[in-house]
C-alpha angles and dihedrals in degrees: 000000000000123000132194101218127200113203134204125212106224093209099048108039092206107038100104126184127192128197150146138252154140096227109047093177092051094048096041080055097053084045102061088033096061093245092132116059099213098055093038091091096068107020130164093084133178132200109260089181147327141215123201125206143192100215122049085216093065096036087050089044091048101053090042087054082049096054087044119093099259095032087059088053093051082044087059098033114052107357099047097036086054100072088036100249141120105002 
């Protein structure tokens, strides 16, 4: 499986962060322990919410339509909303 992961800083309630992997456990891991550059800053995260794929091609295509304008906005919207985090 594949997933397409949004991430919530725990310190700051709207710094988001989405990514891909293979190993959702493992990368949640690097994350909180620094180990990617970009997420340190606000480490600790939680999963707001996960997607998981057959193919590595639509989970790829997917993340890449999440970190576009209008997939942000569908991130905020419905994805988010729905698990009752970050608004």
């Amino acid at each position: 499986m594949f997933y397409v992961y949004v991430l919530q800083s725990t310190v700051k309630k709207d710094e988001i962060y989405t990514g891909y992997t293979k190993d959702l456990k493992n990368r949640l891991e690097k994350h909180n322990k620094g180990d990617v550059k970009h997420t340190s800053k606000y480490s600790p995260w939680i999963v707001s919410t996960y997607i998981a794929f057959d193919s590595q091609t639509s989970a790829l295509d997917f993340e890449k339509y999440l970190k576009s304008g209008s997939g942000r906005v569908f991130l905020r919207k419905r994805l988010i909303s729905l698990c009752g985090r970050v608004a």
